[in-house]
Backbone bond lengths (Angstrom), bond angles and torsions (degrees), N, CA, C in turn:
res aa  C-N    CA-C-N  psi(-1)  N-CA   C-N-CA  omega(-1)  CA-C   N-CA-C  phi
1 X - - - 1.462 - - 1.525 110.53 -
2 X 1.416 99.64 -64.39 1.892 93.17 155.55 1.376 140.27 9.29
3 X 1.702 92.30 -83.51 0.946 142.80 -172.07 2.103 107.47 -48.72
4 X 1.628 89.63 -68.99 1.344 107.25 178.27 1.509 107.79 -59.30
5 X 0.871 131.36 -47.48 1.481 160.66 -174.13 2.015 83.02 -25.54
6 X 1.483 96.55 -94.34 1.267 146.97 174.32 1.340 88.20 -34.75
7 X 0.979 155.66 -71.13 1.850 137.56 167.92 1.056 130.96 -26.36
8 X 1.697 83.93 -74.64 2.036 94.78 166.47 1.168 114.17 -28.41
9 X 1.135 110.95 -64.15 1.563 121.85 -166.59 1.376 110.85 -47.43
10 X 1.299 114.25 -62.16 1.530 136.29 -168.50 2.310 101.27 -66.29
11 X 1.442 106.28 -7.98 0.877 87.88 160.97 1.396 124.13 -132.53
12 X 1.306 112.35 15.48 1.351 123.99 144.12 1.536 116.20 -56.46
13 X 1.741 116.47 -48.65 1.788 107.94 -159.60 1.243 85.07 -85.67
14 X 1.532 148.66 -11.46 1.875 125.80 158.41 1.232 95.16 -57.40
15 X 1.295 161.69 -11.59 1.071 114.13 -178.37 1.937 101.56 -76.21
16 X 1.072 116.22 -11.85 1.729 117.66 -157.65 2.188 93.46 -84.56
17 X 1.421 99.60 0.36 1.586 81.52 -158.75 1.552 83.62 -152.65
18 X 1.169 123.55 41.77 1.526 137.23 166.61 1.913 124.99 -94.22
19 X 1.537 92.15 -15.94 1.580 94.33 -161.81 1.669 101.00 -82.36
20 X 0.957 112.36 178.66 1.528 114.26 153.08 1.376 124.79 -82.91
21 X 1.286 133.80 156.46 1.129 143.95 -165.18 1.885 115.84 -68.29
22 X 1.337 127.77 116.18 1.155 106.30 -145.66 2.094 82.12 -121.97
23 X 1.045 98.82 -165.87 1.714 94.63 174.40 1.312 114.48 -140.60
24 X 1.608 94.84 73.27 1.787 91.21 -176.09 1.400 109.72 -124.84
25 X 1.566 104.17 116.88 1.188 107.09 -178.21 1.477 137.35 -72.75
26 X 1.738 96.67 -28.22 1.743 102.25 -173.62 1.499 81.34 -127.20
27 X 1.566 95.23 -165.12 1.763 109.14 177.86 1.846 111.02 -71.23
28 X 1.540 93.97 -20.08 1.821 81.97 -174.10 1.422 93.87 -135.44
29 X 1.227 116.70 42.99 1.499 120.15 155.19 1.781 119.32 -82.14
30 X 1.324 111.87 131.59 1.345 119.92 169.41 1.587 99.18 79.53
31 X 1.400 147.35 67.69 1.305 121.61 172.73 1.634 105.20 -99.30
32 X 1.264 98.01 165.44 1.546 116.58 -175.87 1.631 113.79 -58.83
33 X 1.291 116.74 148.89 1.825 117.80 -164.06 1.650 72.66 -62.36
34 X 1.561 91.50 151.19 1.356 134.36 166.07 1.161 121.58 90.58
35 X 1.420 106.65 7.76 1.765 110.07 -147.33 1.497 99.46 -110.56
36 X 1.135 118.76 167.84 2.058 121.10 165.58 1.438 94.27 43.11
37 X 1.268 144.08 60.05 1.476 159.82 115.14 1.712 103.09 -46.41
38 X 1.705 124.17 63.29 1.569 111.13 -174.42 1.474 111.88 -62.78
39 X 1.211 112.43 -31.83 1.498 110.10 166.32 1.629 130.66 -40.90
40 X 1.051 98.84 -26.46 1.530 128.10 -160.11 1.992 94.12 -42.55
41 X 1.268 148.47 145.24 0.944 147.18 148.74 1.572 116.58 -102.55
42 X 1.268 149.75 126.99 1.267 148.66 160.91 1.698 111.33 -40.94
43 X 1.438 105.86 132.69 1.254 102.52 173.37 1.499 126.13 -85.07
44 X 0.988 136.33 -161.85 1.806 127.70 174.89 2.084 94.89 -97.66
45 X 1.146 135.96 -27.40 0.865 141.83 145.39 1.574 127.42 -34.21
46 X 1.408 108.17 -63.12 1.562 122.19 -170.52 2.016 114.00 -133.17
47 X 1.978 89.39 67.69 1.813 84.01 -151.93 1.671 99.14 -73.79
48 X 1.042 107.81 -2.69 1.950 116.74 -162.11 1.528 89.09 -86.24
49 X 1.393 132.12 123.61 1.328 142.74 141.17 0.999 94.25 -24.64
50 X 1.749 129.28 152.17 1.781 119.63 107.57 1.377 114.49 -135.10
51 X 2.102 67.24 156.71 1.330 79.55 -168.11 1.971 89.32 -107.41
52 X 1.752 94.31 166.93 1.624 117.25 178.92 1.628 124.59 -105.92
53 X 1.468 108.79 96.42 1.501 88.91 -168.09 1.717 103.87 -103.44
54 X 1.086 116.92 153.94 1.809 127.93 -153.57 1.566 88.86 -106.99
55 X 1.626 86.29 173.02 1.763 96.87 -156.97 1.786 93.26 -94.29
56 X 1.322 96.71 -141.90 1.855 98.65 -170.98 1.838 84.60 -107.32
57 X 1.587 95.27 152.63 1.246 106.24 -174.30 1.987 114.47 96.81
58 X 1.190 82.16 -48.89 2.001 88.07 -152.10 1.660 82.54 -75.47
59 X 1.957 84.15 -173.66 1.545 107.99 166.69 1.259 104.64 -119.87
60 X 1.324 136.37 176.14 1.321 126.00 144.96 1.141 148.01 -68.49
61 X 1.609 120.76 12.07 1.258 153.10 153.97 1.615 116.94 -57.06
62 X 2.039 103.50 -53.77 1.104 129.61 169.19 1.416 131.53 -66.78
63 X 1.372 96.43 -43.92 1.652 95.16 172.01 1.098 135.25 -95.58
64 X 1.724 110.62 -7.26 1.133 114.00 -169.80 2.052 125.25 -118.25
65 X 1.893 91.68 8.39 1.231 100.01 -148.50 2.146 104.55 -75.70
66 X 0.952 104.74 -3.85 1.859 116.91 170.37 1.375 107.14 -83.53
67 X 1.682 121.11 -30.94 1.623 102.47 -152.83 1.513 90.66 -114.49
68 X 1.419 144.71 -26.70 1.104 135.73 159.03 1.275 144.66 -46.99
69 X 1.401 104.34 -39.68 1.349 101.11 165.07 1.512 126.03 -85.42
70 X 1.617 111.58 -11.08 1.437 127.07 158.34 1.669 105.87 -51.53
71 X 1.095 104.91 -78.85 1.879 101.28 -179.50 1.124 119.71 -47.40
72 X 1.653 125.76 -45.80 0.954 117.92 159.75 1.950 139.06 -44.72
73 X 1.310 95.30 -37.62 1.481 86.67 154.91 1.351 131.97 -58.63
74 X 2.004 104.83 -43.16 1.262 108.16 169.82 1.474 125.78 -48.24
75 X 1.123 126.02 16.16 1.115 117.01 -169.77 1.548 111.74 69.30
76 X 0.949 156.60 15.45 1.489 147.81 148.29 1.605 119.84 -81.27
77 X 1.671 91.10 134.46 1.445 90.38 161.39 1.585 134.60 -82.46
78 X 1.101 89.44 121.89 1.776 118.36 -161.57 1.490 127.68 -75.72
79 X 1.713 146.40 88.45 1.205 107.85 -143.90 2.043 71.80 -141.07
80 X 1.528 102.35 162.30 1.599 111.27 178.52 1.742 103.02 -152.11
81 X 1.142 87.10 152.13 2.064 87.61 173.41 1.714 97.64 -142.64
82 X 1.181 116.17 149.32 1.216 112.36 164.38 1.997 113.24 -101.07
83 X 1.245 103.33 112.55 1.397 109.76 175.09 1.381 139.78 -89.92
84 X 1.122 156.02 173.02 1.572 172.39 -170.40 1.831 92.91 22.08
85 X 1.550 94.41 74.41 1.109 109.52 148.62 1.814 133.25 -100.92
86 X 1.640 102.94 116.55 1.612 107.10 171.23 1.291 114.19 -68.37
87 X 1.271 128.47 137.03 1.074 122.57 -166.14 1.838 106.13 -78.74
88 X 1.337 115.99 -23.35 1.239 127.91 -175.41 1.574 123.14 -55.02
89 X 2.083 95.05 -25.98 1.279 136.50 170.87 1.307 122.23 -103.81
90 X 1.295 132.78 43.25 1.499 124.57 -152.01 1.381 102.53 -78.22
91 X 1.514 147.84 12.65 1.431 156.58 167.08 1.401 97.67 -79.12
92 X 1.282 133.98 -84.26 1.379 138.00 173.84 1.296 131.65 -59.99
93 X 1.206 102.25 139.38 1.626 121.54 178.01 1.533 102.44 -101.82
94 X 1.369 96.45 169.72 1.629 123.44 -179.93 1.501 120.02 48.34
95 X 1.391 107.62 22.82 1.718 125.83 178.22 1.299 91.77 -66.69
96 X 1.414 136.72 -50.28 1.717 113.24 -152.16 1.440 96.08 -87.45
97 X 1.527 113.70 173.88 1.440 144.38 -156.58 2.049 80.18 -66.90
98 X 1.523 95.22 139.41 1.672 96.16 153.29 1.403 127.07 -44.62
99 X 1.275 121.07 -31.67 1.348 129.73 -168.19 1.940 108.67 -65.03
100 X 1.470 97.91 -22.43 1.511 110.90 -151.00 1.952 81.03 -106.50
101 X 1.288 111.36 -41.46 1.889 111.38 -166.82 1.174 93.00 -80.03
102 X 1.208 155.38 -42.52 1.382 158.00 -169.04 1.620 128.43 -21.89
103 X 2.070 79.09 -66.30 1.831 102.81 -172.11 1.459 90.71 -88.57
104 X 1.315 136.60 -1.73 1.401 132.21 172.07 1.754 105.27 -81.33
105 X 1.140 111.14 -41.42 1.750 105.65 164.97 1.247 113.78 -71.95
106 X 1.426 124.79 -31.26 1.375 106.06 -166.40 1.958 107.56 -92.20
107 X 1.406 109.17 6.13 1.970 111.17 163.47 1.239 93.73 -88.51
108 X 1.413 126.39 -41.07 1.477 112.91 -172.04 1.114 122.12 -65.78
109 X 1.455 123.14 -33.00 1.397 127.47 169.42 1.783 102.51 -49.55
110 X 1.376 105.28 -79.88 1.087 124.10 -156.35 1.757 105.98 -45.82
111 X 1.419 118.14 -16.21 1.530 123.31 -178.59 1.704 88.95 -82.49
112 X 1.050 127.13 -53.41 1.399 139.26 -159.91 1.657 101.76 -66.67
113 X 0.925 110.49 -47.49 1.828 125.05 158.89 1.436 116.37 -33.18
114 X 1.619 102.34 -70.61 1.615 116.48 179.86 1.697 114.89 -63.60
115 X 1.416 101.67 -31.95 1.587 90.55 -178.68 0.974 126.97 -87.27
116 X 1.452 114.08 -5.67 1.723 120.59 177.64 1.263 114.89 -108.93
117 X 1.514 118.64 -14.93 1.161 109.10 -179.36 1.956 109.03 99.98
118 X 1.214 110.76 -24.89 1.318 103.34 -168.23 1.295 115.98 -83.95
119 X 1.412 120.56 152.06 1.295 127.20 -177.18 1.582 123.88 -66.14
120 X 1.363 108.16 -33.98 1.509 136.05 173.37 1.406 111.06 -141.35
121 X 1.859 104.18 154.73 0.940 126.93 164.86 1.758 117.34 -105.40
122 X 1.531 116.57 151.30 1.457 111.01 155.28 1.244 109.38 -110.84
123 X 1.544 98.68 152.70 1.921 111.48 -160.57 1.429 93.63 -99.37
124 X 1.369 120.12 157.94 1.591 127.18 157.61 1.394 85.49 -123.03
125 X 1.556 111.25 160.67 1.538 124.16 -177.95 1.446 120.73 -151.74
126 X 0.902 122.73 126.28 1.814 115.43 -172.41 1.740 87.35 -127.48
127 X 1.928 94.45 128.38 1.664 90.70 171.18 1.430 140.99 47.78
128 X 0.921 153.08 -127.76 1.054 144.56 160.35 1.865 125.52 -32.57
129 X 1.343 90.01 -33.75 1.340 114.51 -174.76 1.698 112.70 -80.52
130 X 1.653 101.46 -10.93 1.876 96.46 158.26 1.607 117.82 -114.47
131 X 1.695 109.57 3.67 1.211 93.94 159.51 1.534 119.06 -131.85
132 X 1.192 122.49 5.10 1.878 100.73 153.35 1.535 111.89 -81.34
133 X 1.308 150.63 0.86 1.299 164.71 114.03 2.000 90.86 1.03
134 X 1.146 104.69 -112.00 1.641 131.96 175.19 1.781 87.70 -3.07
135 X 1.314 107.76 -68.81 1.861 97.30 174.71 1.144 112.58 -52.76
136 X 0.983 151.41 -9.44 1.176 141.34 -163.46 1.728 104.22 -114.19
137 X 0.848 115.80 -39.98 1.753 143.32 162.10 1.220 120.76 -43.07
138 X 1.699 90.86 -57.55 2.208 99.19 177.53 1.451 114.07 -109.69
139 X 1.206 112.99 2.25 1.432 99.81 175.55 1.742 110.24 -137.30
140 X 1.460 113.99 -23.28 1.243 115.09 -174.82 1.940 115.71 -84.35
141 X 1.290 106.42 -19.01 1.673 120.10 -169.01 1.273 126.24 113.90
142 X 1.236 114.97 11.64 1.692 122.51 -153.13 1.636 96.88 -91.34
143 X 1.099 108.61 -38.82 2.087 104.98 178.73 1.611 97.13 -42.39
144 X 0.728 157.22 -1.88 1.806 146.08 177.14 1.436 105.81 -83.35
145 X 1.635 110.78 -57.62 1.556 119.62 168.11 0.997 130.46 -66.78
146 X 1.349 132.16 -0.06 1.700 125.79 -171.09 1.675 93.11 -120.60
147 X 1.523 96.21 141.32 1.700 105.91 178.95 1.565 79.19 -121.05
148 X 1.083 158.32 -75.89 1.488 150.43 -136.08 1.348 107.65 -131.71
149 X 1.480 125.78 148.37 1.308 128.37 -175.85 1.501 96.17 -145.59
150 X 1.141 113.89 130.98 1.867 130.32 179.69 1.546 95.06 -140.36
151 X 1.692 99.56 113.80 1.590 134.93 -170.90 1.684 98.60 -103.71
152 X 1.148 109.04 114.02 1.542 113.27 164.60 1.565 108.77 -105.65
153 X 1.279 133.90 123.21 1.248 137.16 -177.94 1.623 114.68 65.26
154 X 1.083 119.75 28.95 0.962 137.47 -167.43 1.903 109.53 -53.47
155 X 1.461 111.37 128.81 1.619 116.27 -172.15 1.417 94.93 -103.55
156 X 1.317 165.88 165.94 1.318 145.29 127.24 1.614 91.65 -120.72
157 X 1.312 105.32 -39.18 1.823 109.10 -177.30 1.092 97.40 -69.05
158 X 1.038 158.27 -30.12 1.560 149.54 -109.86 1.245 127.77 45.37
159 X 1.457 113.44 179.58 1.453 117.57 162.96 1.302 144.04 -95.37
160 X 1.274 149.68 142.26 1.401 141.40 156.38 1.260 136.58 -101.79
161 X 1.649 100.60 32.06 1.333 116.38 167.72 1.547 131.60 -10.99
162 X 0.962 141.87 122.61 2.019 127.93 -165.75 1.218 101.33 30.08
163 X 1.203 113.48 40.48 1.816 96.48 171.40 1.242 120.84 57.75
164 X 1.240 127.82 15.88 1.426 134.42 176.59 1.551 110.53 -70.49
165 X 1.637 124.30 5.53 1.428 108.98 164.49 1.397 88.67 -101.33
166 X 1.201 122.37 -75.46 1.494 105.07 -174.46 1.422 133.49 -41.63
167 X 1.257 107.61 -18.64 1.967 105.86 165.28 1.683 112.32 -70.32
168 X 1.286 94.22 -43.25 1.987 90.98 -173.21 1.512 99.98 -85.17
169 X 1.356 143.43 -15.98 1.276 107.08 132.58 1.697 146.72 -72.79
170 X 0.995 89.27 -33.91 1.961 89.61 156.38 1.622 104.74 -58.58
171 X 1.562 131.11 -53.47 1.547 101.78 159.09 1.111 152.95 -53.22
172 X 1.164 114.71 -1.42 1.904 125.55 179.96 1.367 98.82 -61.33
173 X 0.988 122.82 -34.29 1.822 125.04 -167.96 1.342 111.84 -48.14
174 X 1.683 93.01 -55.30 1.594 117.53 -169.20 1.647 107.25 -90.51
175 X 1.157 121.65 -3.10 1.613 114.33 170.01 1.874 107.49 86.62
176 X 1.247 105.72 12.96 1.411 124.57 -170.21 1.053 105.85 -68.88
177 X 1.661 115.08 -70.30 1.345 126.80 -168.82 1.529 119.59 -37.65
178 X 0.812 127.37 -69.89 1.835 125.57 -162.01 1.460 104.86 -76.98
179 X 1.400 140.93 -29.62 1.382 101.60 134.58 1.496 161.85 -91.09
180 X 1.516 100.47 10.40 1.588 84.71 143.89 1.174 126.66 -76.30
181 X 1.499 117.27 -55.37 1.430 119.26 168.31 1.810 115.80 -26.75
182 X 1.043 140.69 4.29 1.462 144.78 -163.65 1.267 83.93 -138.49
183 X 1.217 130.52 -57.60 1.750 119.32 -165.55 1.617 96.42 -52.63
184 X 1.490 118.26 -42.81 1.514 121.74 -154.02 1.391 98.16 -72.69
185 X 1.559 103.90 -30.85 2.144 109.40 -159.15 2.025 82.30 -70.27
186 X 1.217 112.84 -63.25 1.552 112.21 -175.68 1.589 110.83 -20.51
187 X 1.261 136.52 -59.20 1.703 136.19 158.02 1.477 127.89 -62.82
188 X 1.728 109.68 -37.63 1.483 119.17 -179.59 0.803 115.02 -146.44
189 X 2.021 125.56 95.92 1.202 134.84 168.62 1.140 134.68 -12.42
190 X 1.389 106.82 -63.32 1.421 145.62 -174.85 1.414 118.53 -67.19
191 X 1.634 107.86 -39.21 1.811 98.49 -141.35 1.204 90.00 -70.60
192 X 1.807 137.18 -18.92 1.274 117.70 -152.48 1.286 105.35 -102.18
193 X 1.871 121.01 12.61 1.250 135.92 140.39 1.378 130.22 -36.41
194 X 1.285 117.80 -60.80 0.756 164.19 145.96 1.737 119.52 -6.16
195 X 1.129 108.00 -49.65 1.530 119.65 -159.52 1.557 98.33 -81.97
196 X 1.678 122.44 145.94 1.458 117.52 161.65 1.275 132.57 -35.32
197 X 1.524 126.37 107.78 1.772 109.41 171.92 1.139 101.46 97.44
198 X 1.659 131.50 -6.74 1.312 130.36 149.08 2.076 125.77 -34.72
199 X 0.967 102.68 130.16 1.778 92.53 166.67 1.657 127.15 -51.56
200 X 1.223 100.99 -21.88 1.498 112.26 165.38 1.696 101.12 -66.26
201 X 0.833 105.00 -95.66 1.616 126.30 168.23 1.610 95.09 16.69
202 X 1.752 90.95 -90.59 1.610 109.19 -173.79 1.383 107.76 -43.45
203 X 1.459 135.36 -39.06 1.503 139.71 -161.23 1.677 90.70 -67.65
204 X 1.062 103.44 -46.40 2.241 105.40 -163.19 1.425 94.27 -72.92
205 X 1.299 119.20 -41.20 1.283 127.16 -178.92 2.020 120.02 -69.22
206 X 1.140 91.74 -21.92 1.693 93.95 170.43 1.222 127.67 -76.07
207 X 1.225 103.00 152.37 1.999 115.61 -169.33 1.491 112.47 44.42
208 X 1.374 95.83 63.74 1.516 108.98 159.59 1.579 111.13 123.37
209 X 0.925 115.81 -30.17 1.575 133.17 -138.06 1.384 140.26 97.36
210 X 1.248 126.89 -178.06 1.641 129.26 -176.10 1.369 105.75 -27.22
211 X 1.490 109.85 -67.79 1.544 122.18 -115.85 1.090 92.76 -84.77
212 X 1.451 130.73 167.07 1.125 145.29 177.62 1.762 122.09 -104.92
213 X 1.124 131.95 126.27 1.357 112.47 -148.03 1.993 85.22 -91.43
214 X 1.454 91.36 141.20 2.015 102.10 -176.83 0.909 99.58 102.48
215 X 1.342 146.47 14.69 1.660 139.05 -170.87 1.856 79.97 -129.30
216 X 1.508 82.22 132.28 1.605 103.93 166.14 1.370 108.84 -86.80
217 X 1.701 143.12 87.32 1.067 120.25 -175.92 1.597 106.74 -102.59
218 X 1.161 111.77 174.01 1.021 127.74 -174.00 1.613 119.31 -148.94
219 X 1.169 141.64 137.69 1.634 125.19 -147.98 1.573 86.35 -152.37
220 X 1.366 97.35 135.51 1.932 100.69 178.83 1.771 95.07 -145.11
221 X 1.252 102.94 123.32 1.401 115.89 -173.30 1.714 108.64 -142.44
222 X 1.316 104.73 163.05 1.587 118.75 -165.13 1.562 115.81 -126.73
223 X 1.468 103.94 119.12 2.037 92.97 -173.80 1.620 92.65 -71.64
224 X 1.353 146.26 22.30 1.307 121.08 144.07 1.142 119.49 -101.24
225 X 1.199 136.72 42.37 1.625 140.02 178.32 1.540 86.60 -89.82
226 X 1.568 91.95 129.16 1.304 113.76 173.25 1.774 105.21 -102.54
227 X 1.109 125.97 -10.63 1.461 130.44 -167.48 1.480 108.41 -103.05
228 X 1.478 121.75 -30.74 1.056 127.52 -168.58 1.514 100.03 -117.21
229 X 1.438 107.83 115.84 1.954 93.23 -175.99 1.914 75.68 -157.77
230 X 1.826 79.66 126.51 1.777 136.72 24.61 1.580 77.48 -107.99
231 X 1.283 108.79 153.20 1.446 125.09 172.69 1.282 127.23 -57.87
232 X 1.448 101.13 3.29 1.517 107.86 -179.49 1.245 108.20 -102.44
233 X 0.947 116.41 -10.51 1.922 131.51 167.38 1.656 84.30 -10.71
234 X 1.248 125.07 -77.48 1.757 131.07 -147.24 1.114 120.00 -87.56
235 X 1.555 118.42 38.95 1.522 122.09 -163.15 1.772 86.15 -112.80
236 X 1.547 104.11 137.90 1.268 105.34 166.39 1.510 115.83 -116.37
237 X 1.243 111.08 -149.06 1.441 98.21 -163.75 1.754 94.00 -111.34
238 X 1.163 122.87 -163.17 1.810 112.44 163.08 1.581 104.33 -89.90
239 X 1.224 92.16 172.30 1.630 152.91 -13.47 1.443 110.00 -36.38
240 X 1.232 121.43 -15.34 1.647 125.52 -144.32 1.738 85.94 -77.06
241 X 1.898 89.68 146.73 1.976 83.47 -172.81 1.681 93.46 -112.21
242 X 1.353 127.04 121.20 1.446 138.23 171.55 1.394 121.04 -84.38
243 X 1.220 140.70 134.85 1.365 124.54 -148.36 1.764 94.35 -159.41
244 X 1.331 123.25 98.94 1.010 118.38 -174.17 1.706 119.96 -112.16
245 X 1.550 99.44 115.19 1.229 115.20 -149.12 1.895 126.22 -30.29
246 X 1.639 100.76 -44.53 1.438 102.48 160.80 1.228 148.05 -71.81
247 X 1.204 99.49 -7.47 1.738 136.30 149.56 1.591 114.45 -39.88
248 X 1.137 111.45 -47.29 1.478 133.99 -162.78 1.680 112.22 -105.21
249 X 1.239 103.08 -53.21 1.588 120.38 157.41 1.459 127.75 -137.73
250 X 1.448 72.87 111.71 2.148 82.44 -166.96 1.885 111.22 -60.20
251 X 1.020 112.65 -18.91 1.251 97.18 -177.73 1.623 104.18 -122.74
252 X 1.412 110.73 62.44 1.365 108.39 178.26 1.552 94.50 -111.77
253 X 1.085 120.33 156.48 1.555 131.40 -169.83 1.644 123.20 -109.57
254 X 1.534 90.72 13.60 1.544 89.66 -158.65 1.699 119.76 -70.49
255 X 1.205 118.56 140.65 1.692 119.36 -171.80 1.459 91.08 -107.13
256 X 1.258 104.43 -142.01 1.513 111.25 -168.93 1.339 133.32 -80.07
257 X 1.521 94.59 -49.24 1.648 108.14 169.56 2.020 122.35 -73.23
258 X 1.429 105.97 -16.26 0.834 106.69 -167.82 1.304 132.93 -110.19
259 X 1.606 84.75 20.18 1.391 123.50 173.89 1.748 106.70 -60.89
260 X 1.144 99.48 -49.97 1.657 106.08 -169.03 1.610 108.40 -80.82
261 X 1.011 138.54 -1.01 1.227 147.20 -149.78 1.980 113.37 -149.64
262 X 1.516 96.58 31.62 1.479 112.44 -178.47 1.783 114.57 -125.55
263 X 1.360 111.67 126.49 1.529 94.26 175.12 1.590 132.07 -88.47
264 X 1.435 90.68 15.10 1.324 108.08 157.23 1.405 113.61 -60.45
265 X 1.263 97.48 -55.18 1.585 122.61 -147.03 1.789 101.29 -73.36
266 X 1.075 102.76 -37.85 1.234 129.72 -179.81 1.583 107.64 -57.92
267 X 1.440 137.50 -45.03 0.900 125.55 -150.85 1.513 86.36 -111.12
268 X 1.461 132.06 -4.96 1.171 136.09 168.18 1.286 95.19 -57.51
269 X 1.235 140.73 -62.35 1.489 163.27 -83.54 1.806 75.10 -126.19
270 X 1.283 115.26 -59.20 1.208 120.37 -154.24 1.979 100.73 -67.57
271 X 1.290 96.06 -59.27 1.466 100.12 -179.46 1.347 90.62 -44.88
272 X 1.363 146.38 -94.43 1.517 153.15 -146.93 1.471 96.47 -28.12
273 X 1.087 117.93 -54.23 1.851 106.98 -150.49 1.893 86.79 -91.30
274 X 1.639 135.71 -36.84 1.104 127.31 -160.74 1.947 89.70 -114.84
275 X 1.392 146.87 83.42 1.086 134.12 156.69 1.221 136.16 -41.44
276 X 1.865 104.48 -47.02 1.074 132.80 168.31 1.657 120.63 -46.24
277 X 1.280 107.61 -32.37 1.571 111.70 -170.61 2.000 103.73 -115.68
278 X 1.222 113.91 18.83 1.727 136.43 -164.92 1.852 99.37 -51.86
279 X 1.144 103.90 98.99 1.416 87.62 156.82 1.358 133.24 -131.58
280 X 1.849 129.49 160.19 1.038 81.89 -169.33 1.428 165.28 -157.24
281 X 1.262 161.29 -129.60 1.348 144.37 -155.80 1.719 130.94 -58.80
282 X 1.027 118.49 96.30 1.215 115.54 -177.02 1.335 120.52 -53.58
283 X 1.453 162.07 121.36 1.109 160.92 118.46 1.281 135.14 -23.32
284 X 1.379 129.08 92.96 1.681 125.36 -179.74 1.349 106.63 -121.37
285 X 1.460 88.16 -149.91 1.772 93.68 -174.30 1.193 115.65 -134.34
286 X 1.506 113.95 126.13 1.296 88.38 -165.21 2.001 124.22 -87.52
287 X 1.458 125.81 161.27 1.817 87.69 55.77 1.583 112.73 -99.56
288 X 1.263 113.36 -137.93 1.246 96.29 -162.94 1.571 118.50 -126.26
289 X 1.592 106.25 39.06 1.240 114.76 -136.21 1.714 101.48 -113.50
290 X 1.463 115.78 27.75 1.411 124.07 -155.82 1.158 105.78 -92.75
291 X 1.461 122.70 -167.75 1.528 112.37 154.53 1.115 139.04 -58.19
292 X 1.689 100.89 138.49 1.970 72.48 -178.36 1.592 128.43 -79.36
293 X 1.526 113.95 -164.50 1.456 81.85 -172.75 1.776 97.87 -99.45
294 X 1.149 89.50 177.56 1.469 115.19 -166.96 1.942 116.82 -95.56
């Protein structure tokens, strides 16, 4: 049990030290083409900012560098920050506890607010990036500013990655659990957020569930997510529209990361924030590196 214990764990904190090495020095160093344009004015077309928040591990350089400059053509104003950075880790984002990435989205909003003029923003989210959001939403004040929310890999249950929720409860017996879980928080705030049946978990999950009532969400997930299991973790209830990628295209391959970096996915992305202008989804193969769509 030990033994297993001590795996799980060890492959939960790869997810905090999996990415490639990126070069971001502050929170809004290096963003992806199209992105942090402060000039940017909202059009009567596309009056909602958005902003891009990145999964655990990445930057917003990393996760966002296919779908930003896509919207950005669309005419939207485009904005990204990379958050809950340890400094011990200055490559990775979203290492510290939600509690700590939270009020870091909700100044960024509020800068992104003041410089455009707009009343609200709509969020895009990959991983991590659709559920420390929700804290920020139900407990920090942020439901006022968000008109649309588009969840890529979306966790709201959490995860049970290697079975690492069900092992650290089968460890409570043995007194196991809470320190690994602490060895793991020491590298990744967050990941042990994260896990099914976590206190985080239950907190996003209280009085009602996730969602926030006035938020247009929208949730697009893949039965090959290997990070998020069962992949349905991020399904909400309605109005909220869930859209699961092989559903749409049966032979699309997408796993976790490659969620953000699909022109499938992309034009999902597009319908969500523009309904009105919905068209629709092309099917290819990936990878996913084609044109985008049009």
């Amino acid at each position: 049990m030990r033994r297993t214990l001590v795996l799980a764990a060890l492959a939960c904190a790869t997810l905090a030290i999996s990415a490639s090495p990126a070069l971001a020095e502050s929170s809004l160093a290096n963003p992806p083409a199209g992105a942090n344009n402060w000039s940017c004015k909202p059009s009567a077309a596309h009056p909602d900012p958005v902003v891009l928040v990145h999964g655990l591990s990445a930057t917003m350089g990393e996760n966002w560098f296919y779908m930003s400059p896509l919207l950005a053509a669309r005419g939207y104003c485009v904005f990204a920050l990379t958050y809950g950075l340890d400094p011990r880790f200055p490559y990775f984002g979203g290492v510290l506890p939600i509690e700590q990435s939270a009020p870091e989205l909700g100044a960024f909003v509020d800068k992104v607010l003041a410089a455009t003029g707009a009343s609200k923003v709509d969020l895009v989210g990959h991983s991590e990036g659709t559920f420390m959001p929700e804290y920020w939403l139900k407990y920090l004040g942020g439901a006022s500013k968000v008109a649309k929310y588009v969840a890529l890999a979306p966790l709201y249950q959490g995860t049970d990655l290697a079975d690492l929720a069900d092992f650290a409860a089968a460890g409570e017996q043995f007194g196991l659990t809470q320190p690994i879980l602490d060895l793991v928080a020491n590298f990744c705030g967050s990941c042990g957020e994260f896990l099914h049946g976590s206190a985080m978990v239950q907190k996003l999950n209280a009085n009602g569930g996730p969602e926030v009532p006035g938020i247009q969400y929208t949730t697009i997930m893949s039965k090959y997510d290997e990070l998020v299991v069962p992949y349905t973790s991020g399904v909400l209830p309605p109005p909220a529209t869930n859209i699961v990628i092989q559903n749409v295209c049966p032979t699309d391959l997408d796993e976790h990361g490659l969620q953000a970096f699909d022109p499938a996915v992309a034009q999902m992305i597009f319908n969500a924030l523009d309904p009105a202008t919905a068209k629709p989804v092309q099917c290819g193969v990936l990878p996913p590196f084609g044109p985008p769509p049009s």
